[in-house]
N, C-alpha and C positions, 0 to 999 in steps of 0.2 A: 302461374303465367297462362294467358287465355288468348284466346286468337284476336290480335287487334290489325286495324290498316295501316300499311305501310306506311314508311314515314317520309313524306314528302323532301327531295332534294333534288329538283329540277334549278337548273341552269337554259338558261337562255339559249335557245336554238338546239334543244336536247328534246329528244322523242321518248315518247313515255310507253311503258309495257301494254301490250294489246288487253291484258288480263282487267273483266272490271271493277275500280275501285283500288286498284294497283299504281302508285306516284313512283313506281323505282325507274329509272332507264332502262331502257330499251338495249339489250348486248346485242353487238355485231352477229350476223348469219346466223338467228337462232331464231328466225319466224315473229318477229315482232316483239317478242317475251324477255323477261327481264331475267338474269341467273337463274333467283331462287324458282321461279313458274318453268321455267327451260330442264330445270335438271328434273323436275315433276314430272314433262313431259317425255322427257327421256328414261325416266326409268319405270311409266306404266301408268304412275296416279293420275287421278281424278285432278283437276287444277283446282284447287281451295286457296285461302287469302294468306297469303305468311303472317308468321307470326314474329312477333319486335320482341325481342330479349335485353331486356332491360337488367344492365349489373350496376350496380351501386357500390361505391367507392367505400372502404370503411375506415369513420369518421375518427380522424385525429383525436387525441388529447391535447387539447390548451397548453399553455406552457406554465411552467413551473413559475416563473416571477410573479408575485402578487401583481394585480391591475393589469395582466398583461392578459389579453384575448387574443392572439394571435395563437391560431395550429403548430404544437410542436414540431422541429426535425429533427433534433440530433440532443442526444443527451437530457432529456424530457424540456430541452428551450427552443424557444422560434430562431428564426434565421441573424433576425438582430442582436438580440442577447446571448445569442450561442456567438457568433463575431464579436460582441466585446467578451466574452473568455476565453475564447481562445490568443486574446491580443492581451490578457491580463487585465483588462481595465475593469473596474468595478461597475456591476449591474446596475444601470440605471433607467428611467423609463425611458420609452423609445420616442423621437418627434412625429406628432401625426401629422399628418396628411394634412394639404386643404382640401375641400372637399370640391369633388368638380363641381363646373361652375364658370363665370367670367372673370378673367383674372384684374386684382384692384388696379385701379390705375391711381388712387394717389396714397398719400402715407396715412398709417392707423392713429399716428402720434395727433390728440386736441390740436384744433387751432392751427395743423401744418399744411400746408395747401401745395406744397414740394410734389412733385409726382413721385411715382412707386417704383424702387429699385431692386429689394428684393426681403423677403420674409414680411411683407409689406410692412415696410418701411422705406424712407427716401433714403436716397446714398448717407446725405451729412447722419441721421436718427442710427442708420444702418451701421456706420461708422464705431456710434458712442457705444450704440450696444455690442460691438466686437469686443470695444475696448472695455467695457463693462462699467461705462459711467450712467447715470442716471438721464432718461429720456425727460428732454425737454422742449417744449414749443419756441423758437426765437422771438423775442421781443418786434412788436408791430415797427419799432423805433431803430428795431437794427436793421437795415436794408444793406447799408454799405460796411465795408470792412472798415473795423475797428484802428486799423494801424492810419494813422492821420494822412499820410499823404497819399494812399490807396484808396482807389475809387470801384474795386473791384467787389462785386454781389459776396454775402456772405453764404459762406458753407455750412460751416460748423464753428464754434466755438466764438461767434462773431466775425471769422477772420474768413479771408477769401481765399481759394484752393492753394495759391500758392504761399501766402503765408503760413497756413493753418500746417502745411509739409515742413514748412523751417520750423515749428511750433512744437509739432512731435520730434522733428527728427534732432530738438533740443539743441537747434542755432538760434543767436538773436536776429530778431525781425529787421530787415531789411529792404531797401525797395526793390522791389523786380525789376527785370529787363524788359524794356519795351520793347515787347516782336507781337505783333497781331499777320494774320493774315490780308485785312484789309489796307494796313499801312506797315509795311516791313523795315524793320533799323536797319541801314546802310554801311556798306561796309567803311571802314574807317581809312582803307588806303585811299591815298590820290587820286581821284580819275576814278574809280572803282562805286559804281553805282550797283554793283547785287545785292541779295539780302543777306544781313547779319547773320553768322553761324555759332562763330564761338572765338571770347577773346576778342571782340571788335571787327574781326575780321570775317569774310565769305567763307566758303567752304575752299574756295581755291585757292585763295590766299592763306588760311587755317593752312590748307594741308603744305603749301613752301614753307611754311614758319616750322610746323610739325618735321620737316624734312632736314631742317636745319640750313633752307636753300635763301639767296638773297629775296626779298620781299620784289617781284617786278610785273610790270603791267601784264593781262590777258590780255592774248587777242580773241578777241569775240567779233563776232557778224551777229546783228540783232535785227539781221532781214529774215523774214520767215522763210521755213524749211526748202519750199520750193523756189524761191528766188536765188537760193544760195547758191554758187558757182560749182561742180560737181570734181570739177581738176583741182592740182595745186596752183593758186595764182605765180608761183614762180615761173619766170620765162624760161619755155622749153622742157616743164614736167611734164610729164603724163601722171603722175601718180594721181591716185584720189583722195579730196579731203578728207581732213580728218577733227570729226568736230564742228566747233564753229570758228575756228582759226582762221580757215580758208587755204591752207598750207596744210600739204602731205603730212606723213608722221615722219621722214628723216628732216625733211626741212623745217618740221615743228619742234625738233628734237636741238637742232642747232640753235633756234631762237632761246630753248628755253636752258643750254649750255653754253649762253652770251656769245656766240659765234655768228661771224659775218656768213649770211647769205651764200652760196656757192654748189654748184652742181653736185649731185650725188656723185659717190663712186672718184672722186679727183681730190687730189691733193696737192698741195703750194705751199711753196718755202715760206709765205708767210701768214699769220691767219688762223693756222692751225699746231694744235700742240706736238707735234712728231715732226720734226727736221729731218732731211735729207744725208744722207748717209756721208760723212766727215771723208773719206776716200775720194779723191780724184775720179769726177768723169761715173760715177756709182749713181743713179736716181733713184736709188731706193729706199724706203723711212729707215730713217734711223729705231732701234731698239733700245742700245743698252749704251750708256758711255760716247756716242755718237756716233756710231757703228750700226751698220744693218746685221741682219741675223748672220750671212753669211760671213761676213768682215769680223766680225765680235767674235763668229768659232774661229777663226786664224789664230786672234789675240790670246784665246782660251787655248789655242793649242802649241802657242810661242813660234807659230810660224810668220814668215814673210810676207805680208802682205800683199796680192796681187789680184788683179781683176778677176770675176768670178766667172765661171763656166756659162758659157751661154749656149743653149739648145737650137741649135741650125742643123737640124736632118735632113733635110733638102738641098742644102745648099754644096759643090764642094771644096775642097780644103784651097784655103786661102795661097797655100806657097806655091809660086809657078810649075807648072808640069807635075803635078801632082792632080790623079786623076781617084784617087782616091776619096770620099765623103767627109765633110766636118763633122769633127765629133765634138770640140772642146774649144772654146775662145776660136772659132772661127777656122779652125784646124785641125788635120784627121790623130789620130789617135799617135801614130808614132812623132809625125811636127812638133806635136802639141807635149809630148815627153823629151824632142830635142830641144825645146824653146823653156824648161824649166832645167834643163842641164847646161846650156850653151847657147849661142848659134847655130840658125837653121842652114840645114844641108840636104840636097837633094837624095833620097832613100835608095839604094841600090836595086836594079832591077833582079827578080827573084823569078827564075826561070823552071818550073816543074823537072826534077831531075829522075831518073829510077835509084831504084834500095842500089846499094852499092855491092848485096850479094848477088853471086852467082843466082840465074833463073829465076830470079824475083823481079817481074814486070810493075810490083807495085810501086809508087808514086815515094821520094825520101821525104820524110816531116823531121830528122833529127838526128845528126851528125850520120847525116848519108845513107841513114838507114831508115826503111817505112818502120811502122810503129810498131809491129809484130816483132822484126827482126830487133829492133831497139829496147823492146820489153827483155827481150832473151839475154840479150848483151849488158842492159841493165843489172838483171836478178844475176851474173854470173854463170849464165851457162853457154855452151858452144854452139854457134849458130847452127842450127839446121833447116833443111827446107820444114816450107809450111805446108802441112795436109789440105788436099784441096776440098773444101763439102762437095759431096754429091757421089762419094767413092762408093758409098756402101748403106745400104738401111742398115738399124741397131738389128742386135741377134736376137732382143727379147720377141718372143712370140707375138705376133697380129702390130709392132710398134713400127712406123714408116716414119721415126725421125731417123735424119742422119748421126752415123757412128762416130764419132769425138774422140773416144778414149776408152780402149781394151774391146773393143767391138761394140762399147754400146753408148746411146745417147746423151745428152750433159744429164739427164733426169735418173737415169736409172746408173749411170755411173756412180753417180751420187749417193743412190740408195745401197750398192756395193761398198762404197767409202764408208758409209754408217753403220756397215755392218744390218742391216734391216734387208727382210725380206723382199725379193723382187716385188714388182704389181704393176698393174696399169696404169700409166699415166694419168692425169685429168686434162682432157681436154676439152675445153666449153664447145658447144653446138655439136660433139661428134659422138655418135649413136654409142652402147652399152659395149662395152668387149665381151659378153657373158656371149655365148652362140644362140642363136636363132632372138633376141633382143633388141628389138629398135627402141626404146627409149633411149633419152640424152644422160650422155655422162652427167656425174653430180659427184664424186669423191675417185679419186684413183684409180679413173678407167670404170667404172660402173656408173648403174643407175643408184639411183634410192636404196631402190628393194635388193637389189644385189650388193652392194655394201653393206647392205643391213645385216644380210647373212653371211656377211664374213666377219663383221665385225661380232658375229655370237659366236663364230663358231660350228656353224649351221651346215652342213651339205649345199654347195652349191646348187638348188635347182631352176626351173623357167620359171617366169615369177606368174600365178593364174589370173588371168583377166577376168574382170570383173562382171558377174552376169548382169545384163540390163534385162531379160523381159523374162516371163515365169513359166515354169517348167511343166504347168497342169496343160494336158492337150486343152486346145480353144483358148487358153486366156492371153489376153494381150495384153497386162496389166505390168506394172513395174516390177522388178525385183527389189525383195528387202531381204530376206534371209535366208539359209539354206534351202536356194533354190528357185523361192516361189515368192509370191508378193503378199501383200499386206492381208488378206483375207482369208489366202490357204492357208498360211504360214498361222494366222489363228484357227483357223479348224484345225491343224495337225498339234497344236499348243494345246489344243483342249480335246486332242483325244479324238477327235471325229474324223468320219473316213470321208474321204475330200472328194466334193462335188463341185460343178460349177458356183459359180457367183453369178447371183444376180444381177445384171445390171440397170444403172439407175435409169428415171424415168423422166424424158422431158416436160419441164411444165409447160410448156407453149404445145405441145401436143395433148396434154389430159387435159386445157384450156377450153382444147378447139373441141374433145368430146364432151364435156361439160356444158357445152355451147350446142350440142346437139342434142342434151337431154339423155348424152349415156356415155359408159366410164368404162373403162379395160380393168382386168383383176390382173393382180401382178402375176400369181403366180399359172393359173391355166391361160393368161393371157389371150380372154374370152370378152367380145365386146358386146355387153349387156345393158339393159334399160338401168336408166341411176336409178328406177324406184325398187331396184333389186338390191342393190347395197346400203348399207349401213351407215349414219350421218353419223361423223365425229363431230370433237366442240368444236368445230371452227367452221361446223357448215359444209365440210366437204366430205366426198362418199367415201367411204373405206377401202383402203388400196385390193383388199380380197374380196372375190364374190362368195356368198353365205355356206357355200361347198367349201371352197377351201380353205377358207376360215374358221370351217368345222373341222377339218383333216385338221389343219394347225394346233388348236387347241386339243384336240383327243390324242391326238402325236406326244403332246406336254405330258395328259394327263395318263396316256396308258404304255409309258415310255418305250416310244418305235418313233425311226425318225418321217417326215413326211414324205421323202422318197418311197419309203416303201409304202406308205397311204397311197401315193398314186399311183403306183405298179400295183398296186391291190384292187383298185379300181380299173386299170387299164387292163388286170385278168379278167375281172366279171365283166368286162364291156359296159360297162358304167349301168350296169342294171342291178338289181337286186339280187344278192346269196342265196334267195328262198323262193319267192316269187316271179322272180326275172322280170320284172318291170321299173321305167324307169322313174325316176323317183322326179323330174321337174327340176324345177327350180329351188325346191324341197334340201334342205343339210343331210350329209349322211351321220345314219348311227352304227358307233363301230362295238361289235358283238365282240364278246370275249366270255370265257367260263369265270364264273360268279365264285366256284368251288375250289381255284386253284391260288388267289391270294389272297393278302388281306384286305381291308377295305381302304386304308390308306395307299398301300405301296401295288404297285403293281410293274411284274417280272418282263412283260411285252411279248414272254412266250405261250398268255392265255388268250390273247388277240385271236379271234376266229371268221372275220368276216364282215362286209359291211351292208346293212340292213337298211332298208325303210322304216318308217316311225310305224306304222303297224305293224308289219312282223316282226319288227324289237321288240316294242310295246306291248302289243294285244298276242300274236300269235304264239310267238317262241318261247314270252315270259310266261303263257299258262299252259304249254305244253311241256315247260320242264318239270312244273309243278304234277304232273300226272304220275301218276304210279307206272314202273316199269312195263305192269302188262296190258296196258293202256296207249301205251307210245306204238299206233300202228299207223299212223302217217310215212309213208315212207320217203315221199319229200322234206320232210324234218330231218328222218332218221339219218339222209344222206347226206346231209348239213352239217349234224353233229357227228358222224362217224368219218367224215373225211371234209375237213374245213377249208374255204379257200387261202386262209392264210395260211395256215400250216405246208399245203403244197407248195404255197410261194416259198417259202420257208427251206424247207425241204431238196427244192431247185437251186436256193443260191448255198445251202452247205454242199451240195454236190457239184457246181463250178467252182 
């Protein structure tokens, strides 16, 4: 494979790579350059031409059926003959294609001049060869159908479509029905000018005969749509037509159930099939037997016949001085039970009496006694005075109902009757009985959480409120678990001793630096020229500046976290371990003994300070190399025999 030019796939209103001789697109914020030249550019190369990798697919075996050329798929056959074996049917060759092209327009058959239907052939040729007779050209001499009184074009067989169907479908030949579209057969009722449908008859007429209904005129309106009248023409409908009737649907419903004409909603002793109820003075349809519903249940139930209840609530009772309300046939409730026993009589006046015991002010409802005392004399026992509410609260602890029975409430008397242990009450809307509890009752005088712990078995105690915001000084962040929120509560899940969070960064703020040609680093939060940071793929600077994005990665790679990188820095006063100068714009390099791991893993307790690329480099690296009695810099000497990291070190195991 050798270096060739890309392979052109522009699209229309699509910008091409700046690179030249390069047809790929152009990617977004990548300087004009297309991926493969972009990622070039990014990691140092020279921009040279990409190269096109050409795979080639590797080429079927043929299929296994003699004559057949088609690429195997399954079971060394092609697609077709692999589907007829699996259907059982015997391998046979496959129909080929026509090949493109313009499609025929008339039939292949000698001498046919028929246009083309399909496998080019005309329908009738089309036809024989389904059926597997022999193709032949029709005679110049047959034009019309062979059956004598038919004048219809021939199809097939000399016969016209619609004989040539009685023909196969093995009926003798017969004359068709006359129905064309230009002159349609008529229907065969009276007066009935529409088109033949079936049976001699329309479709509307078809379908009364189909219904088993008498055979009778439509009414039809054969003025167009808009002239038609939009009401029912019956005087005083509102309804709207229906149809071309000209009449609603209840009053096209009466035409078409032989019924006279007559307002919706009303009914007449004549005219209609439901008569007036056989009872004297009754207007209501009869039902069953000549009876209305109500008259028919008397007969069903062997009572006496008599006028039915009529609802008059407004009105009052019919029998003089009687100021009481109808309830029944015009009369209040006790008339109306005189007048099915007897003769009506004026009701005796009923004078509010007292209980007939001693010191009972309450009002008699029953043999002289209020209903209390009458319960008591009922069940057999000796009338005594009645307890008055309000003597005493119940004795149970923290319960402000009144006391009923043996000093306590009807509720917790109750629970003494059952033999079950006292408890709180449940009372809806009233705070926990549990002490110092404002939640709402929910089960027996507690909340939730407090019947919860009775129902285990639990120590009653205060139920703990739920922390909302997190326990790291500074954070104002939500609570999620023991304690802290979503972030600490992962540093302490993974072992790490809990720092702030950072927090995020607005993009309408790094916008407007971007727009000024310079970008904040997240973490020393230092506002720098963008041509100091680093372009990711999408065009924008890197959230660190090359400092502490150097702490970052050395932090990874010489396991110490970057806190202590930048208290490491903030002891040297961000100058150099050796030299004391500042290092710029320049990455730090972080010094450690070369002698104390291995080269994969490293402890974080050989980290010794942080250097400039020269005295890492040039200085330090070829003064270790020196033989011991040779090492008389004494500037080195103090570097290596008391490190700045090791003091940091050193400081925080002694806090």
């Amino acid at each position: 494979m050798g270096n060739k030019p890309c392979l052109p796939r522009r699209r229309p209103g699509m910008t091409l790579c700046d690179f030249e001789g390069c047809t790929r697109p152009a990617r977004a914020k990548s300087g004009g350059l297309c991926a493969g030249h972009y990622t070039q550019r990014n990691m140092g190369q020279p921009l040279r031409p990409l190269r096109h990798v050409r795979r080639t697919a590797p080429a079927k075996a043929p299929c296994s059926f003699s004559s057949c050329e088609n690429p195997s798929r399954s079971l060394g056959l092609c697609g077709g003959h692999y589907a007829q074996a699996r259907a059982s049917k015997p391998l046979i060759p496959l129909r080929t294609r026509r090949p493109n092209g313009p499609a025929p327009t008339g039939c292949e058959v000698p001498d046919c001049t028929r246009t083309h239907h399909a496998s080019g052939l005309c329908r009738p040729h089309h036809r024989e060869h389904a059926g597997g007779e022999e193709l032949h050209a029709p005679a110049p001499d047959s034009v019309n159908c062979r059956f004598t009184p038919c004048a219809g074009k021939v199809v097939a067989r000399g016969l016209c479509n619609g004989h040539y169907n009685q023909e196969t479908a093995g009926k003798p030949l017969t004359e068709l029905r006359e129905r064309s579209l230009s002159n349609p057969a008529a229907c065969t009722y009276t007066g009935c000018s529409r088109p033949y449908h079936a049976k001699q008859l329309c479709a509307a007429h078809y379908t009364q005969l189909w219904r088993n209904e008498p055979l009778r005129p439509l009414l039809l309106d054969d003025r167009p749509a808009d002239q038609r009248p939009e009401h029912c023409t019956f005087s005083g409908c509102t309804h709207p037509c229906k149809g071309r009737s000209g009449l609603c649907n209840g009053h096209y419903t009466q035409v078409q159930r032989g019924q006279s004409l007559r307002p919706l909603g009303t009914f007449t002793p004549t005219g209609t099939r439901r008569e007036l109820c056989a009872f004297p003075g009754c207007d209501k349809p009869s039902k069953s037997k000549q009876w209305c519903t109500g008259h028919y249940t008397q007969t069903l139930r062997g009572q006496e016949l008599r006028p039915l209840r009529t609802k008059q609530a407004e009105s009052p009772c019919s029998f003089e001085t009687c100021p009481r309300p109808a309830r029944t046939a015009g009369l209040c409730g006790s008339h109306y039970s005189q007048s099915r026993r007897g003769p009506l009589k004026p009701l005796p006046a009923k004078a509010p009496s007292p209980c007939s015991y001693e010191e009972c002010g309450l009002p008699a409802e029953a043999r002289g006694l209020c209903s209390a005392h009458y319960s008591q004399n009922r069940l057999g026992r000796s009338l005594a005075p009645l307890k008055k509410p309000g003597g005493r609260d119940c004795s149970f602890p923290r319960c402000d109902k009144y006391a009923t029975t043996r000093g306590w409430c009807p509720g917790h008397y109750t629970q003494y009757r059952q033999g079950r242990e006292l408890r709180p009450l449940h009372i809806p809307g009233q705070p926990c009985t549990f002490d110092g509890c404002d939640k709402l009752q929910d089960a027996r005088g507690w909340c939730r959480a407090h019947y919860t712990q009775s129902q285990r078995g639990t120590e009653m105690r205060p139920v703990q409120q739920p922390k909302t915001g997190c326990d790291f000084p500074g954070c104002d962040r939500p609570h999620l678990g023991q304690g802290l929120c979503r972030a600490h509560y992962t540093q302490r899940r993974k072992g790490r001793v809990l720092h702030p969070v950072r927090s995020t960064r607005d993009p309408r703020y790094l916008a407007e630096l971007r727009a000024q040609d310079t970008s904040e680093c997240r973490a020393c939060t230092k506002i720098l020229p963008i041509e100091t940071f680093r372009v990711r793929r999408d065009g924008l600077p890197q959230p660190y500046c090359p400092s502490c994005a150097s702490l970052r990665s050395q932090s990874k790679k010489f396991n110490v976290t970057v806190e202590f990188l930048v208290r490491l820095a903030e002891r040297q006063e961000e100058l150099c371990g050796i030299c004391r100068t500042n290092k710029g714009q320049a990455a730090w390099h972080l010094d450690h003994d070369h002698s104390c791991c291995p080269v994969d893993t490293r402890c974080g307790t050989c980290v010794r300070g942080l250097l400039c690329h020269a005295c890492n480099t040039r200085g330090l690296a070829w003064y270790e190399q020196l033989p011991p009695h040779l090492r008389t810099f004494q500037l080195l000497n103090d570097y290596l025999d008391n490190p700045p990291a090791h003091i940091l070190q050193s400081t925080d195991e002694a806090l």
